[in-house]
N, C-alpha and C positions, 0 to 999 in steps of 0.2 A: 273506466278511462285509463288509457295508457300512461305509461312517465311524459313522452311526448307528446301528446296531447293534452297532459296537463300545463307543461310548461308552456305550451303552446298556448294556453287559455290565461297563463299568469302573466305571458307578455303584452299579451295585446289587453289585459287591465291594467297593466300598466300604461302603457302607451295611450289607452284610451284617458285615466286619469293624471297625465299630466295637462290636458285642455281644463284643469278645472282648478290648475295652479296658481292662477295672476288673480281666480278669485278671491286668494287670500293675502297672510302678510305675515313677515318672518316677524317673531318679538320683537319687539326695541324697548321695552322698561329696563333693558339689561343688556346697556351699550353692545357688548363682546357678542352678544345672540344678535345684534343686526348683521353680520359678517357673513352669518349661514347664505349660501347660493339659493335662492328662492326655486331655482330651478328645477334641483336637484328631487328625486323620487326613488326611492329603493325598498324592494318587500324579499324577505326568503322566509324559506318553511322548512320546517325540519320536522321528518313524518317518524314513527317509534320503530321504523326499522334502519333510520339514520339518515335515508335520503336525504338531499339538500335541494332543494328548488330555487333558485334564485334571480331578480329578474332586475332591472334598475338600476342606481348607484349602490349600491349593497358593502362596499367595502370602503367610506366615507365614515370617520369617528364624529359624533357627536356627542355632546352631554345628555345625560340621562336626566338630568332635572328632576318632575316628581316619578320619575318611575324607579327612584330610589325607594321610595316610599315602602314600594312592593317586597324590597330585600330588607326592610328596616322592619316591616312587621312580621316577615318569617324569621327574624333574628328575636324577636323582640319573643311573640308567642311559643317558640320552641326556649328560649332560655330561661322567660321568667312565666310564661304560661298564662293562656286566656284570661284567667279570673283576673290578675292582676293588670294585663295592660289593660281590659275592657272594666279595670275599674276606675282608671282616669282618663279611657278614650270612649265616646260613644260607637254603634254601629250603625248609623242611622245616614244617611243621604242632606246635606245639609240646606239644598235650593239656597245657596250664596254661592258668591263668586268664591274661589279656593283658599283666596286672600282676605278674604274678610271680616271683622273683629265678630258679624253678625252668626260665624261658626260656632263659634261659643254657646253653646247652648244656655238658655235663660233657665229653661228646666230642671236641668242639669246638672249643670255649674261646669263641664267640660265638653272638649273639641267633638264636634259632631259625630266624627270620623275620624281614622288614623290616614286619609287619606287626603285628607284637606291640610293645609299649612300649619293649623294651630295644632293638630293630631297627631301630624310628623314631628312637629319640636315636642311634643308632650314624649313621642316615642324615641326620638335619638337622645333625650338626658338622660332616660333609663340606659338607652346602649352607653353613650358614653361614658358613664361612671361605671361600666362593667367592664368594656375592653377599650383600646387605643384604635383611632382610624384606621391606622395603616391595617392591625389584623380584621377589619370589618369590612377592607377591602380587598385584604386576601379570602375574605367569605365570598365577595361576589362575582369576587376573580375564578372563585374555585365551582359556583351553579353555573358562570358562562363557559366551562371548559376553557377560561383564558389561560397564557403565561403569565402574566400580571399586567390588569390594567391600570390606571395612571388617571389621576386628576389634571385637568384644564386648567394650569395656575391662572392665565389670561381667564377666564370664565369665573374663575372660583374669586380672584380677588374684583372682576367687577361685579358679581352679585354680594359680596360683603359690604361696597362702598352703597351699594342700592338696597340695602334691608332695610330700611326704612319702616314698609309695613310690617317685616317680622318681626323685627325689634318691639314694636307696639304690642305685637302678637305676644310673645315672650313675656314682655311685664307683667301682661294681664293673666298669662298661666301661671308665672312667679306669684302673684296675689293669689290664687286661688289654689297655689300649695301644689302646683297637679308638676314641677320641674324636680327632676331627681337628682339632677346632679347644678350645678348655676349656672347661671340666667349664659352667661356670655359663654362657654363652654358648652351646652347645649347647642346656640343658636351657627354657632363653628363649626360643630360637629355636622349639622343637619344640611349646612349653608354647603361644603365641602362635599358631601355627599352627593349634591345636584350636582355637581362639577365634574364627576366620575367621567371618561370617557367609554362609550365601545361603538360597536360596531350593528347594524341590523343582523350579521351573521352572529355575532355573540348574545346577543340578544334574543335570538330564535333558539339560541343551542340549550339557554336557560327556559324559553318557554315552554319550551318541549316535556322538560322536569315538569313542572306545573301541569301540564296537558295528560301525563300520566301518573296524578298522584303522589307527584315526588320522587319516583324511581325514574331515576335514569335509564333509557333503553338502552344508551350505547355503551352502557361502563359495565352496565347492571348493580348498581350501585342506589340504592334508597336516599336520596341527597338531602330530602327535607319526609317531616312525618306528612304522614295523609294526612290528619284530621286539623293539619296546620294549612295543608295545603285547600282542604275543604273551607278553611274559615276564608282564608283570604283570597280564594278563586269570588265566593259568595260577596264579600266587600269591594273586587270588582267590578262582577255586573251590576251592582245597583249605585257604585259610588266611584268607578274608576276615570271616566272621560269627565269630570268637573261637571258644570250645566249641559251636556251635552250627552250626558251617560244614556238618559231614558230613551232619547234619542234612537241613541247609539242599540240598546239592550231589543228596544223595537227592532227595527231594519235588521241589523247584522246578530242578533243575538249572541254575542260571546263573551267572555268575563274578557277585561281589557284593560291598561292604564297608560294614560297619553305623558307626556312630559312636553314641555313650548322649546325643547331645543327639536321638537321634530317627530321623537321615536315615539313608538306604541305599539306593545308588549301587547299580546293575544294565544287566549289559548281554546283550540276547537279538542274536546274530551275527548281522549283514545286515539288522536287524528294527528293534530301536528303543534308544534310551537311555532309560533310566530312574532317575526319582528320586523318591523316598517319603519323608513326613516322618509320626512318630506316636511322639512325645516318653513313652508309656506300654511298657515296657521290658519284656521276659523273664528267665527265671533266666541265661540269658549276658549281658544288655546289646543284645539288639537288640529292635526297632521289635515287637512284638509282632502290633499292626495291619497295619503295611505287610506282616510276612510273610504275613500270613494273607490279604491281597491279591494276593496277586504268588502264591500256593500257588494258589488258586483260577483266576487268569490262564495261569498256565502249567499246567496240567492242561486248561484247555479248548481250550487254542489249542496244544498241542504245542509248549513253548517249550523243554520240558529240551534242553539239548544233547543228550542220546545219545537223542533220541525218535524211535523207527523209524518212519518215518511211509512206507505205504505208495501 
């Protein structure tokens, strides 16, 4: 398939999955997310020899919500290393909503995952009490190929007034000894992090790292280790879209992670990064539109990973 005939194929999924946008509904647990244009749809790809495909809204900043998540456990595993953080996080897929005390593993005694809300605050006390925001977001500044991105003060101080459920969340990992640095410091750290802004272009320029390994194509630069990048490609296909992953790992087959300001970070092996922005949501919290993009894309082009392509 040609360049132009690929774009040609990205637009018209697009266009075709905005008809499927009134199905859903922007957030509202978190006044400042009802603001998102429900309308709005934007997907780009970025293939290892730099290409950019782009089709949509594509250049609309949103928060990244849990797709922090994703740079919190490559920080987290390259600094202080598997054994330790999977020794106060599980790896396991939690079948609860993300928010739910019921993550907590009874088995256990910690968060199912580092990808669910009780996982990520277990995993930003550790960041936090090793470096300061601002340099943890010159880390994510520096995988998206940004100038420097910038937090959402309007976003970031309405999801602090509405932590409610994380605050619960928090006490119950404070009992259980599994917080590294304290309770309210952690929950800032994590809270602030969902607030990050960028763009689906910065978003894709980062998944692309992921897509190959860690190396950067266009810098040639090793940005993250492989075998950090193998753990946490593995923790997104089976725990990245919330209740909606296995779903998701059927039909579209690629490691993934949605966030309810919209985005969803995707990586096809050897092939391209991707990022998707479509602030109009499903019954789990993801992008309703993007998936219904990225279903279409990966059914025509053989993107699932286990696709037998003869």
């Amino acid at each position: 398939m040609s360049r132009e005939e690929f774009q040609a194929l990205l637009d018209y999924s697009v266009e075709e999955a905005r008809t499927v946008l009134l199905q859903g509904k922007v957030a509202d647990y978190i006044p400042e997310l009802k603001k998102a244009p429900a309308e709005q749809l934007g997907i780009v790809l970025t293939d290892l020899e730099g290409h950019i495909y782009a089709s949509g809204d594509t250049d609309r900043p949103f928060t990244i919500q849990s797709i922090v998540k994703v740079f919190a456990l490559l920080y987290a595993l390259e600094h202080f290393g598997p054994d330790l953080v999977f020794e106060k996080v599980g790896m396991e897929p939690s079948g609860a909503s993300f928010m739910e005390m019921t993550t907590l593993s009874d088995f256990s005694n910690k968060p199912s995952n580092p990808l669910i809300n009780a996982g990520a605050i277990v995993v930003a006390s550790m960041i936090s009490q090793e470096i300061e925001f601002d340099h943890f977001l010159e880390y994510i500044s520096g995988l998206c190929a940004s100038n420097g991105l910038k937090v959402n003060e309007a976003v970031f101080l309405s999801e602090l007034d509405h932590s409610e459920r994380n605050h619960a969340l928090a006490w119950e990992l404070k009992r259980l000894r599994l917080l590294t640095n304290n309770l309210d410091e952690s929950l800032w750290f994590y809270t602030r992090g969902c607030a990050v802004e960028m763009t689906a272009r910065e978003l894709s320029r980062f998944a692309v790292i992921l897509a190959n390994g860690g190396y950067d194509p266009l810098t040639g630069e090793q940005k993250v280790d492989a075998e950090v990048v193998r753990i946490t490609l593995t923790l997104l296909f089976t725990c990245g879209l919330y209740n909606g992953t296995g779903e998701f790992a059927v039909r579209i087959g690629l490691p993934a992670k949605s966030g309810v300001g919209g985005g969803i970070l995707a990586a096809a092996h050897q092939r391209f990064g991707i990022g998707a922005y479509g602030p109009s949501l499903d019954i789990y919290g993801n992008s309703i539109g993007a998936i219904k993009v990225l279903s279409e894309l990966s059914e025509k082009l053989d993107w699932h990973t286990f696709a037998w392509n003869e």
